[in-house]
Residue frames relative to the residue before (quaternion, step in Angstrom):
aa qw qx qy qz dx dy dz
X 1.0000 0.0000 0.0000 0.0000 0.00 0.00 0.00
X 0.2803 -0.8580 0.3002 0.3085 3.26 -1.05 0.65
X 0.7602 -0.3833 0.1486 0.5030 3.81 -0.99 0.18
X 0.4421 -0.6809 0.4015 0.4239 3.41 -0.90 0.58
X 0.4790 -0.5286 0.5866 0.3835 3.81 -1.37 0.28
X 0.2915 -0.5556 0.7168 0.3041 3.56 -1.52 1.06
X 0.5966 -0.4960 0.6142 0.1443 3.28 -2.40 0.74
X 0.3076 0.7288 -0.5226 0.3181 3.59 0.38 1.15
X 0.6318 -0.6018 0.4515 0.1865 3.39 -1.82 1.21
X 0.6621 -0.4684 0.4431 0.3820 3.77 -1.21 0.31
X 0.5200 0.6665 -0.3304 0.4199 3.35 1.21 -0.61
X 0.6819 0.3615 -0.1794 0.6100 3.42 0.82 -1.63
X 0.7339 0.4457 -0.3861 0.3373 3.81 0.07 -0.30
X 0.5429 0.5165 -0.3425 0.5667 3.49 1.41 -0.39
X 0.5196 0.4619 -0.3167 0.6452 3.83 0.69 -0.92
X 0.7163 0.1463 -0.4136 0.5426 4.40 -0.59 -0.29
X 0.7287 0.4556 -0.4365 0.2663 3.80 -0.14 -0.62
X 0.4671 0.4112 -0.4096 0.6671 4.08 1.12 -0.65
X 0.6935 0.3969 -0.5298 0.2844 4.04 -0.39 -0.23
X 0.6402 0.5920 -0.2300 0.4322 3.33 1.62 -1.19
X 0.5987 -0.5456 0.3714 0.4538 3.87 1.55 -0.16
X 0.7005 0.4277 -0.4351 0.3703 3.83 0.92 0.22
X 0.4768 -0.7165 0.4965 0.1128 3.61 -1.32 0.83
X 0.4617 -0.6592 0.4676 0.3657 3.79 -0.82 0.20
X 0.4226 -0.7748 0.4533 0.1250 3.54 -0.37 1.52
X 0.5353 -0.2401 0.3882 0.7107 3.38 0.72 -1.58
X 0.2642 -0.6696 0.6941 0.0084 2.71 -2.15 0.15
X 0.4013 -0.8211 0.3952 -0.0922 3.20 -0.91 2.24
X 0.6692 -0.2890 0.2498 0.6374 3.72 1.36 0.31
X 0.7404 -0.3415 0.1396 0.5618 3.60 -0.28 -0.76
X 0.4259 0.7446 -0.3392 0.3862 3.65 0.96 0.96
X 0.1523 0.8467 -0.5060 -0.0615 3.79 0.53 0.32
X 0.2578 -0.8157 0.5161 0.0422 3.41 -0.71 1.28
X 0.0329 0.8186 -0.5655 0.0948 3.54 -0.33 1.30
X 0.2772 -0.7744 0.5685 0.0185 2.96 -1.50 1.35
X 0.2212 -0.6543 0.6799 0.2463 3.66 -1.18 0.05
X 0.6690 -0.5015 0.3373 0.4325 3.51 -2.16 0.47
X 0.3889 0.7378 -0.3959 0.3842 3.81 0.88 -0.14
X 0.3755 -0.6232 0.5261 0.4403 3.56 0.76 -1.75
X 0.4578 0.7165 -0.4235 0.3125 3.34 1.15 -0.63
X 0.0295 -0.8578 0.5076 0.0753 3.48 -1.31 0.99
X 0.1219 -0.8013 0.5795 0.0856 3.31 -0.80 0.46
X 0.1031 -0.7585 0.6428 -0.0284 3.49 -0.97 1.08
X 0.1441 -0.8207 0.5509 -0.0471 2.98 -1.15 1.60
X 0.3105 -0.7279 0.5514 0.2639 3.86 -0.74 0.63
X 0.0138 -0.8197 0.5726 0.0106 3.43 -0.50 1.18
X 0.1337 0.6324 -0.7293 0.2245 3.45 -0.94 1.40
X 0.5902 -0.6935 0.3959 0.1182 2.85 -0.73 1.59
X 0.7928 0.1626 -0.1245 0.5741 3.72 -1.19 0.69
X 0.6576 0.4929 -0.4514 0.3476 3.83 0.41 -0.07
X 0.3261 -0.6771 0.5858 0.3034 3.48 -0.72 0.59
X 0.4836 -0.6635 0.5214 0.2322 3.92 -1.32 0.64
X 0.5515 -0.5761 0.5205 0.3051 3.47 -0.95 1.16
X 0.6737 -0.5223 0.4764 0.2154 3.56 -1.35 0.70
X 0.7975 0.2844 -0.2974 0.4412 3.37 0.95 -0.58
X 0.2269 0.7360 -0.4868 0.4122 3.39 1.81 -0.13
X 0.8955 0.2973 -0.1059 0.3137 3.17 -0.33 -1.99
X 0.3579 0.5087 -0.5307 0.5757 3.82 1.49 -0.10
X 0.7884 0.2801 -0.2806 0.4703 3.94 -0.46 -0.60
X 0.6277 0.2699 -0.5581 0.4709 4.04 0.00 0.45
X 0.6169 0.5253 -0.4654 0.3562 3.75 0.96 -0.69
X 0.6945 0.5838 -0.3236 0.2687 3.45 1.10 -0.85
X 0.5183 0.6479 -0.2882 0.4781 3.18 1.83 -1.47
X 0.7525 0.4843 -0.2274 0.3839 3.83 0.57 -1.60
X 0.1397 -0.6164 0.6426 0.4332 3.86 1.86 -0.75
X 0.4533 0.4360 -0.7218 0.2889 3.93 -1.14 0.91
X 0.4970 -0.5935 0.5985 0.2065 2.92 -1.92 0.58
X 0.5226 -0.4345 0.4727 0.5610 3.66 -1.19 -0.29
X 0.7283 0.4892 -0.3399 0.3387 3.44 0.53 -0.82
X 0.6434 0.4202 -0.3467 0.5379 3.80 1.13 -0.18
X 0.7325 0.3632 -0.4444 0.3662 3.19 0.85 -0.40
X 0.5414 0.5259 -0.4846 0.4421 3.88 0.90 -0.07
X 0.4898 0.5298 -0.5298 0.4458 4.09 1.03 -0.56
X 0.7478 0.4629 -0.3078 0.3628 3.91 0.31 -1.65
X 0.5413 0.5085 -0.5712 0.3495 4.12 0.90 -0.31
C-alpha cells in the first residue's frame, strides 16, 4: 500500500514544488500553473488557509512525477 498523503495547504505545496526546480508560469483565477525546465506542469488551487483534499495532492504529485516520499524530504 502506498504512503499516506500529509494534509497540507497550497502554500506548503508551492514552497516543495520551487524546491523541486519548478517556477510560477501564469496564473488562471485561483489556479497557479507551474512548470519545470523539463515542461512538466503542475497546477495548484490556491485558496488560502484551506488544506488540499488528498486526491488533489495525489494529482500535483503525479503531474510534478514526485513521490510522497520526495515530496515530504522537499517540506
Amino acid at each position: 500500500m502506498s504512503e499516506k498523503l500529509p494534509r497540507v495547504t497550497a502554500v506548503v505545496v508551492i514552497t516543495a514544488l520551487e524546491r523541486a526546480g519548478f517556477y510560477l508560469s501564469r496564473q488562471s483565477g485561483s489556479h497557479k500553473i507551474y512548470k519545470n525546465k523539463e515542461g512538466r506542469r503542475a497546477t495548484v488551487p490556491y485558496h488560502s488557509g484551506k488544506v488540499l483534499h488528498p486526491k488533489v495532492l495525489a494529482s500535483i504529485l503525479r503531474d510534478a512525477d514526485l513521490t510522497v516520499e520526495k515530496f515530504k524530504e522537499l517540506l
